[in-house]
C-alpha positions as CSV (number, residue, x, y, z in Angstrom):
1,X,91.7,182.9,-23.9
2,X,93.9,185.8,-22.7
3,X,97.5,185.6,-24.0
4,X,99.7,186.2,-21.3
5,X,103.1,188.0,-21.7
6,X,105.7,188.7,-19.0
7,X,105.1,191.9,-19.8
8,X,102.0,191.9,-18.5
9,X,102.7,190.4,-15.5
10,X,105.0,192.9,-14.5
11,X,102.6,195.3,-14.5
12,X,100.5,193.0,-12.4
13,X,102.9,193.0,-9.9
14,X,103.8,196.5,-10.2
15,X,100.2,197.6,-9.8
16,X,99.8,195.0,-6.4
17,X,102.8,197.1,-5.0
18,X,101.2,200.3,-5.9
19,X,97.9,199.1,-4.0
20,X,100.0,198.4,-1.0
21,X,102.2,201.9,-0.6
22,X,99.5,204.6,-2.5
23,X,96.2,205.1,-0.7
24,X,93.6,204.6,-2.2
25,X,94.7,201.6,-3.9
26,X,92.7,202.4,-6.7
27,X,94.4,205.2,-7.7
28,X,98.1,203.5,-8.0
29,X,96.9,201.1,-9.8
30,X,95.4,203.1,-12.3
31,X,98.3,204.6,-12.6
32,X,100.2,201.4,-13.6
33,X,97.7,200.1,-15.9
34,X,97.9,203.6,-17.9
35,X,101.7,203.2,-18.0
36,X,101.6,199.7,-19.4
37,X,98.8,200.0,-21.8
38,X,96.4,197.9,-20.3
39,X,93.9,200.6,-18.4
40,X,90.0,199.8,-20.1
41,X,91.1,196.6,-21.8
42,X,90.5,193.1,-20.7
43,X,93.4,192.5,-19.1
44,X,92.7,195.3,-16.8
45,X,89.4,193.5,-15.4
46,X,90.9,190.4,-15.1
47,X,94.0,191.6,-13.0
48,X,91.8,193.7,-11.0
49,X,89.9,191.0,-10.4
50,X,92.9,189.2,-8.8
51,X,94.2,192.4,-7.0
52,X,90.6,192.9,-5.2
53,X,90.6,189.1,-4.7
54,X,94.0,189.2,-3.2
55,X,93.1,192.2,-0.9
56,X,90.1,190.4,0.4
57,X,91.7,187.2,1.4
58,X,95.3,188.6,2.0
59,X,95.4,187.0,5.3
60,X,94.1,183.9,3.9
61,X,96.7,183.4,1.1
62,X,99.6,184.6,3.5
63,X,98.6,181.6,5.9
64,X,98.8,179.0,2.9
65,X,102.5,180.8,1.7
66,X,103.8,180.7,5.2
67,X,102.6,177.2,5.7
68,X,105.2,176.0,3.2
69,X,108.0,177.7,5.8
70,X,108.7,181.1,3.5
71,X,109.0,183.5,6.0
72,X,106.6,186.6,4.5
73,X,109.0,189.1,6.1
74,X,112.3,188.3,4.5
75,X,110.2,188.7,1.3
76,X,110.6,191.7,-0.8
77,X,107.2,193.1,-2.6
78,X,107.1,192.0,-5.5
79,X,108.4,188.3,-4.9
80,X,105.9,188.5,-2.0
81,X,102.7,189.7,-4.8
82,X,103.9,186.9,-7.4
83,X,103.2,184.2,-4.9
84,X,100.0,185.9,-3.3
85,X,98.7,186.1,-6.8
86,X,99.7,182.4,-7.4
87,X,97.9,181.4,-4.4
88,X,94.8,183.5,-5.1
89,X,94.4,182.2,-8.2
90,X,95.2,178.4,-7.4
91,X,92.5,178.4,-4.4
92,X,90.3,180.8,-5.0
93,X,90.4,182.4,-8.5
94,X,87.6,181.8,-11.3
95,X,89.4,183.4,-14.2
96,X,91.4,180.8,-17.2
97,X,94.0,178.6,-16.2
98,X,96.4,180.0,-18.6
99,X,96.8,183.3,-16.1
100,X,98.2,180.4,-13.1
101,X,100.0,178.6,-15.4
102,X,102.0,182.2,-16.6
103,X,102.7,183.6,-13.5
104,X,104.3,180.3,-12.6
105,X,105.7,179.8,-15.8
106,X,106.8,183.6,-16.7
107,X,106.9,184.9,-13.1
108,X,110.9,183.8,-12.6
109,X,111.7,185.9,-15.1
110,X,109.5,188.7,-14.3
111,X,112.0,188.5,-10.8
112,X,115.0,188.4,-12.2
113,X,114.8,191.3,-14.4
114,X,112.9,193.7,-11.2
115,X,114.8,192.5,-8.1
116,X,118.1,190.6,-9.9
117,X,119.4,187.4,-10.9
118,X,119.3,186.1,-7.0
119,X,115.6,186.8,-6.7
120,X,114.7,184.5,-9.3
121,X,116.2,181.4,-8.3
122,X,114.9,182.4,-5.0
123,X,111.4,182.4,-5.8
124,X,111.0,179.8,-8.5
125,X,112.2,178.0,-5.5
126,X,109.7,179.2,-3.1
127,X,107.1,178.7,-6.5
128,X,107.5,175.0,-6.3
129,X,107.0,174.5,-2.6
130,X,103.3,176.9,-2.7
131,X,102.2,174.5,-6.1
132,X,102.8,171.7,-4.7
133,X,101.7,172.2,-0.9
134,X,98.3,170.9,-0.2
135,X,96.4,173.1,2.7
136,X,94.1,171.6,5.0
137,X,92.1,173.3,7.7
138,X,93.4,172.2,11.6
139,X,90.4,172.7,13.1
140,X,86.7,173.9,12.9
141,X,87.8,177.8,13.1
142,X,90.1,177.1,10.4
143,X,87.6,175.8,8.1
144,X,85.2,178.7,8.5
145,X,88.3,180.8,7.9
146,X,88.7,179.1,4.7
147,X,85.3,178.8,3.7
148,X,84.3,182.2,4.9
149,X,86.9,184.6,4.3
150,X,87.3,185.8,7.9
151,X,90.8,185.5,9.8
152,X,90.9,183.4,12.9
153,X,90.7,185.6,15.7
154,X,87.5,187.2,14.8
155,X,85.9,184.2,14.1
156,X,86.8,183.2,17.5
157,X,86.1,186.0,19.5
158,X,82.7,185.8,17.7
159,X,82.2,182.3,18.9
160,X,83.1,183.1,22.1
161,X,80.1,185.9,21.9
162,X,77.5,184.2,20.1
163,X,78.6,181.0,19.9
164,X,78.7,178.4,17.0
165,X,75.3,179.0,14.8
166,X,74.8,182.1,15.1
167,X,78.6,182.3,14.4
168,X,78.0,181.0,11.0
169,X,75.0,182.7,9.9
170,X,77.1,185.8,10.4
171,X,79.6,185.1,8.6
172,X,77.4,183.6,5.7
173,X,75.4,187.4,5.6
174,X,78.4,189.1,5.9
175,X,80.2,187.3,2.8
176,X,76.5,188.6,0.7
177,X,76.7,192.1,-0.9
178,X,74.7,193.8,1.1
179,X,71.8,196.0,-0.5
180,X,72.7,199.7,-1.6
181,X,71.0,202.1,1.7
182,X,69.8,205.6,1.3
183,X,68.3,208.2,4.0
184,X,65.4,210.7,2.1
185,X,66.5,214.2,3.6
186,X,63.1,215.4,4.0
187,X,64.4,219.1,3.8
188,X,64.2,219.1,0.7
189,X,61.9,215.5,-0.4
190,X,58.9,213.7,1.0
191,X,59.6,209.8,1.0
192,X,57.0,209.0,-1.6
193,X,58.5,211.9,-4.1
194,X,61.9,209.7,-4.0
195,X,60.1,206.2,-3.9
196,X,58.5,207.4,-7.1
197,X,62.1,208.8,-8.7
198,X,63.5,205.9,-8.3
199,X,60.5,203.7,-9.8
200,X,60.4,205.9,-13.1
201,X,64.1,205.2,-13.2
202,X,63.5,201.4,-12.9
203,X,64.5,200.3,-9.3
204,X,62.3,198.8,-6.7
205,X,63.0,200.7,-3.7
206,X,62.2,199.1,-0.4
207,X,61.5,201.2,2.7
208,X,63.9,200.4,5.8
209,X,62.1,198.6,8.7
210,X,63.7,200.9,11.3
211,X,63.7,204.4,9.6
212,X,61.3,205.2,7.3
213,X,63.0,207.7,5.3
214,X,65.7,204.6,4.4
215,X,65.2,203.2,1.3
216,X,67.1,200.4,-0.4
217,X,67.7,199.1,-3.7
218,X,69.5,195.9,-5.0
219,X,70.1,196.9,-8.5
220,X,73.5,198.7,-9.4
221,X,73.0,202.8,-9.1
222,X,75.4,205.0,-11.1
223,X,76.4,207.6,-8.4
224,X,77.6,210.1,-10.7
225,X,74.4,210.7,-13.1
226,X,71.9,210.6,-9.9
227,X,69.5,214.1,-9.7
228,X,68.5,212.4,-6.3
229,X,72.1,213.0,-5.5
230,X,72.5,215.9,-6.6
231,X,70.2,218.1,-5.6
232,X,70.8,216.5,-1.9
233,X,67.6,214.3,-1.8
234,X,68.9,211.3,-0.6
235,X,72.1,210.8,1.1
236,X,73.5,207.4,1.0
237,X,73.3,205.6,4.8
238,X,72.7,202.7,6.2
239,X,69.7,202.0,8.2
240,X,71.8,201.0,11.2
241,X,73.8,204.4,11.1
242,X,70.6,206.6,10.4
243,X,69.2,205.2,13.2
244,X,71.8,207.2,15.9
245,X,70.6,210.5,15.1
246,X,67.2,209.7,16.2
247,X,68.3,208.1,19.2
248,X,70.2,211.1,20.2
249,X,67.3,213.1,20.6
250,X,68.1,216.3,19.1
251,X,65.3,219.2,19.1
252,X,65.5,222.6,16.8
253,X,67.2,225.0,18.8
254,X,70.4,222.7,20.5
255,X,74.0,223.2,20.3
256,X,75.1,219.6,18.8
257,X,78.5,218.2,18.2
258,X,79.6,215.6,16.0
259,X,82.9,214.7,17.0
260,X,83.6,212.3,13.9
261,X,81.5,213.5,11.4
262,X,82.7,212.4,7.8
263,X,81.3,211.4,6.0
264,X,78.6,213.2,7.3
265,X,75.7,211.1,6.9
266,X,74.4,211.4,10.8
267,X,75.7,215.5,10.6
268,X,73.3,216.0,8.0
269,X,70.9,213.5,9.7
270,X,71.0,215.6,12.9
271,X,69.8,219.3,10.9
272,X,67.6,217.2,9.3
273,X,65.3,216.5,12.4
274,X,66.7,220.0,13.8
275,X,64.7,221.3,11.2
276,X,67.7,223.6,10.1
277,X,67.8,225.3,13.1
278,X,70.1,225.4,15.8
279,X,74.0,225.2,16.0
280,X,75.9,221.6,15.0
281,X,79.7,221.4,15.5
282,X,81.1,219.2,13.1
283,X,84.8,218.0,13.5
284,X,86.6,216.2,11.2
285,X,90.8,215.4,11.6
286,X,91.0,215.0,7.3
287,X,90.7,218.3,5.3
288,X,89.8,216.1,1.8
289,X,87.1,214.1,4.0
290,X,85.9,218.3,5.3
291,X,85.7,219.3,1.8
292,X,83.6,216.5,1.0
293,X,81.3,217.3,4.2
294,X,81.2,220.4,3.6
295,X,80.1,220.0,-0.7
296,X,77.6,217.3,1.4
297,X,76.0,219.9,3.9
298,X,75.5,222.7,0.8
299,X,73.5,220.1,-1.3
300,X,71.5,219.2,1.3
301,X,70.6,222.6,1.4
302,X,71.8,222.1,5.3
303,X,73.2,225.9,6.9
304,X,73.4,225.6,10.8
305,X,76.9,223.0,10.7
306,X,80.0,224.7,10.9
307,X,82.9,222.3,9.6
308,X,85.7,222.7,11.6
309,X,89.5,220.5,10.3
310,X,90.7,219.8,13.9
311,X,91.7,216.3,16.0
312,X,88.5,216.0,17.8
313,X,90.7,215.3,20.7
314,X,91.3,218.9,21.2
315,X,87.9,220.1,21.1
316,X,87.6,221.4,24.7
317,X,90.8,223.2,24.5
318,X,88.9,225.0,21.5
319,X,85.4,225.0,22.6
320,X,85.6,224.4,26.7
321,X,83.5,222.3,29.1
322,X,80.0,222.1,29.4
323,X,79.0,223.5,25.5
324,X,77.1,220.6,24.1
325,X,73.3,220.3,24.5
326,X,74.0,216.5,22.2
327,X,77.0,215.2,21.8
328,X,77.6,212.0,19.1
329,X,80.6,210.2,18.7
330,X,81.1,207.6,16.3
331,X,84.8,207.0,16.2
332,X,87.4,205.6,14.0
333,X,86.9,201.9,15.0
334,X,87.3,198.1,13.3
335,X,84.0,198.2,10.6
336,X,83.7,194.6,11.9
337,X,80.0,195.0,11.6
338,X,80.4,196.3,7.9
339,X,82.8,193.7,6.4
340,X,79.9,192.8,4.0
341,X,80.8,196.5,2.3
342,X,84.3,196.8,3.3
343,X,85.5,192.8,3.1
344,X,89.5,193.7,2.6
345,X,89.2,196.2,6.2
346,X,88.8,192.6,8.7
347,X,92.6,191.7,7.4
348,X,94.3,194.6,8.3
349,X,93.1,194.4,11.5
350,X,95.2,192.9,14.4
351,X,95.4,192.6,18.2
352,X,97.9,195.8,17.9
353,X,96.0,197.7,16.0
354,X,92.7,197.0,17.8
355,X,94.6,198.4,21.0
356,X,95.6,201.3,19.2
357,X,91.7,202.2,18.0
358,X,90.3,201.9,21.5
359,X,92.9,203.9,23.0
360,X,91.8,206.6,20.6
361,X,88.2,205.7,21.7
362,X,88.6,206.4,25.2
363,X,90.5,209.8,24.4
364,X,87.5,210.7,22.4
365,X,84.8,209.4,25.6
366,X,86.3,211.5,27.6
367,X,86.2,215.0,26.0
368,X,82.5,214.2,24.9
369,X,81.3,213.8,28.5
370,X,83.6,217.1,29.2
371,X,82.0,218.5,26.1
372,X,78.0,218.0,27.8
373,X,76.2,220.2,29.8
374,X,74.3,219.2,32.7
375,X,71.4,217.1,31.6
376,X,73.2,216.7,28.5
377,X,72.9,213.3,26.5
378,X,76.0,211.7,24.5
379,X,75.4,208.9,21.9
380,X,78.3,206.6,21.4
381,X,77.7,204.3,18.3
382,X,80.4,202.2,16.5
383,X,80.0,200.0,13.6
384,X,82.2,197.5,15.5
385,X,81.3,194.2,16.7
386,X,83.7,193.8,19.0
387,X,83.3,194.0,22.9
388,X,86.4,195.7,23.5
389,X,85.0,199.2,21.1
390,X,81.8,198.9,22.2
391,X,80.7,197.8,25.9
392,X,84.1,197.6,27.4
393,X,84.4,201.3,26.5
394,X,81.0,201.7,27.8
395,X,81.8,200.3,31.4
396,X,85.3,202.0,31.6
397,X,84.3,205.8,31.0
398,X,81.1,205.0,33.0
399,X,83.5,204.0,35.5
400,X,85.3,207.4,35.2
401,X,82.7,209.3,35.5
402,X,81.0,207.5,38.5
403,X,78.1,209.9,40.0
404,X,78.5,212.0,37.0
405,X,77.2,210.1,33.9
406,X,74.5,207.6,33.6
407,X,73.6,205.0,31.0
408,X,70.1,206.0,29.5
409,X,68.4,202.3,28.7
410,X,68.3,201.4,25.0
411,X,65.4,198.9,24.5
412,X,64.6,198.7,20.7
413,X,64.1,198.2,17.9
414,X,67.7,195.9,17.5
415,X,69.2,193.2,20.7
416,X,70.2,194.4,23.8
417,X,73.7,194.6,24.1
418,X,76.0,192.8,26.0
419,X,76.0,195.7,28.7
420,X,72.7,196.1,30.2
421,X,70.9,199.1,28.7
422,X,73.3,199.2,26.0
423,X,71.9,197.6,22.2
424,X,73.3,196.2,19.1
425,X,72.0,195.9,15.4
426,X,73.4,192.2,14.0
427,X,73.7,191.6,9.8
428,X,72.6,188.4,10.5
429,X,69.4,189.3,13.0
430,X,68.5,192.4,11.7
431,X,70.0,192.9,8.0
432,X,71.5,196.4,8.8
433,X,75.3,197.4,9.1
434,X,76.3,195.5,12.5
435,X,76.2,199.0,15.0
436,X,76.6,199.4,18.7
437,X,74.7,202.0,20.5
438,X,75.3,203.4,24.0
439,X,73.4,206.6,25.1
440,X,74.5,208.3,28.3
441,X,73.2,211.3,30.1
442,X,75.7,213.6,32.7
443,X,73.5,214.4,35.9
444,X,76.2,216.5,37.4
């Protein structure tokens, strides 16, 4: 049984508030734990534990604390962290009981001697209304909230979409750890050269159903000690992503941009079938995301990208009109499809925010279809589930360009989309990434 001290919880706290204000998380945390003593030791992993667990269901636990009437934005931090780590590990946590029953009992104190005397009168206050309060689902939506760690809007607008079942088997797929995905760059590896690396190092690769230079493992794969990896081999993907490149239907000897190409699996995807020859433009806004593109590009033994740090939005002024033989845009958008990889990204989504990324989406539509040539093909992919990033988009800039661009028919090997023409890879149909395709051609 861990022993407890308030000490300890301090850093807890401390290391919750890092998580929130230093990006990545990770690294703030870290930080903390070094400070306090407790980075490697078992205390670390357990508070981890809660800090992930807290991430993922922050929207969760904040319901249950505002259901007692605290009102989360009079809060300050680390009042606010004490009580979502109380909650987390009341509801949902499988760690000892004796790490509740300190926060609760040493948590005060922790308070007081961080924020002031005030504070911890305030929230041992506020501590006896969350232990005692006694949540219950309203209605259905709430109960697969609860149940499946999904806030209540997107469960809804995925009813509304695919109704109750299939609802449900979603949400049950996406709550699995998906398996670990990697695309074969057959520049440098033939698929049964890999297939046997991995064997002699004792996983059971599986061949993807859609691409068959994917291949997927379940077991754990340490990154850092990979020769695969390396010497640019494999690239980690997932099936549903390596599938765009195809569908743009690049040939050696194009001029391509990639408008939002870290991480830079579909840029190196893209030479790949170009067989190293030809010209790809690859823009990304993030110099530390470039520099990882670029390290990316030189192990693949890749040499016709050129990496340029820019907002993609600006690429015309750069570049002009009328450059690209392909054009792919995957843009910043809501990784609904990939919450099974990224389950802490659906709670800091919000109505606001969602307005904000296809905003940005539309900006980017447009200078890709100014970007084309004549005859020119554009491939518009998200890893979004919802309508408004993917065929709302779709039907606004084909509205835009009326007489100019034209949707090309997607057919297989995922659903059709909700847009005729348009297509959509599903977790729960398809056991890929969730991914939404659109591939347009500009005939004047």
């Amino acid at each position: 049984m861990l022993r407890i001290s308030a000490r300890d919880i301090e850093a807890l706290l401390e290391a919750m508030v890092a998580w929130e204000k230093i990006k990545p998380g990770q690294v703030g945390k870290r930080r903390v734990f070094k400070r306090y003593g407790l980075l490697g030791t078992s205390k670390d992993r357990v508070f981890t534990a809660i800090i992930y667990g807290v991430s993922r269901r922050r929207g969760l636990v904040d319901r249950i604390i505002s259901s007692t009437g605290c009102d989360i934005e009079e809060l300050d931090l680390y009042s606010l962290m004490l009580l979502r780590a109380i909650v987390y590990e009341k509801y949902f946590g499988e760690g000892e009981t004796n790490i509740y029953l300190s926060l609760v009992k040493l948590g005060p104190n922790v308070i007081g001697r961080i924020v002031g005397k005030g504070a911890k009168e305030k929230i041992a206050t506020l501590i006896e209304k969350v232990i005692n309060v006694s949540y219950k689902p309203k209605d259905r939506i709430e109960e697969l909230e609860f149940k499946y760690n999904a806030p209540y809007w997107f469960i809804h607008k995925l009813v509304e979409m695919i109704g109750w079942d299939e609802t449900i088997s979603f949400l049950e797929v996406t709550n699995q750890p998906p398996p670990l995905s990697f695309r074969i760059n057959t520049l440098k590896a033939s698929v049964e050269e890999v297939l046997e690396e991995f064997r002699r190092e004792g996983y059971r690769p599986i061949i993807g159903r859609y691409v068959p230079t994917v291949v997927k493992i379940r077991e754990p794969y340490d990154y850092s000690s990979s020769k695969l990896l390396k010497n640019g081999k494999i690239i980690p993907q997932d099936e549903a992503s390596a599938l765009a490149s195809i569908l743009l239907g690049v040939r050696p000897g194009m001029v391509v941009v990639d408008l939002c190409a870290a991480p830079g699996g579909k840029t190196t995807h893209i030479a790949e079938i170009m067989k190293n020859h030809g010209r790809i433009i690859a823009i990304e806004l993030y110099e530390d995301r470039a520099a990882r593109l670029r390290q990316l590009l030189k192990r693949a033994g890749i040499s016709i990208a050129e990496v340029h740090v820019m907002d993609a939005r600006e690429a015309v002024k750069l570049f002009g009109e009328e450059i690209a033989d392909r054009v792919l845009l995957d843009p910043p958008c809501s990784s609904t499809g990939a919450i099974a990889k990224h389950p802490e990204a659906k709670w800091r989504l919000n109505e606001n925010v969602l307005s904000k990324l296809v905003s940005l989406q539309r900006e980017l539509l447009d200078i890709a279809v100014r970007l084309l040539k004549p005859s020119g093909r554009l491939l518009y992919t998200t890893c979004s589930v919802l309508r408004e990033e993917n065929e709302e988009n779709i039907e606004w800039i084909l509205h835009k360009y009326k007489d100019i661009v034209k949707l090309i028919p997607l057919k297989e090997p995922f659903s059709p989309g909700f847009l005729p023409g348009t297509m959509r890879a599903w977790p729960h149909r398809h056991e890929v990434t969730g991914f939404f395709y659109a591939l347009m051609e500009k005939i004047k």
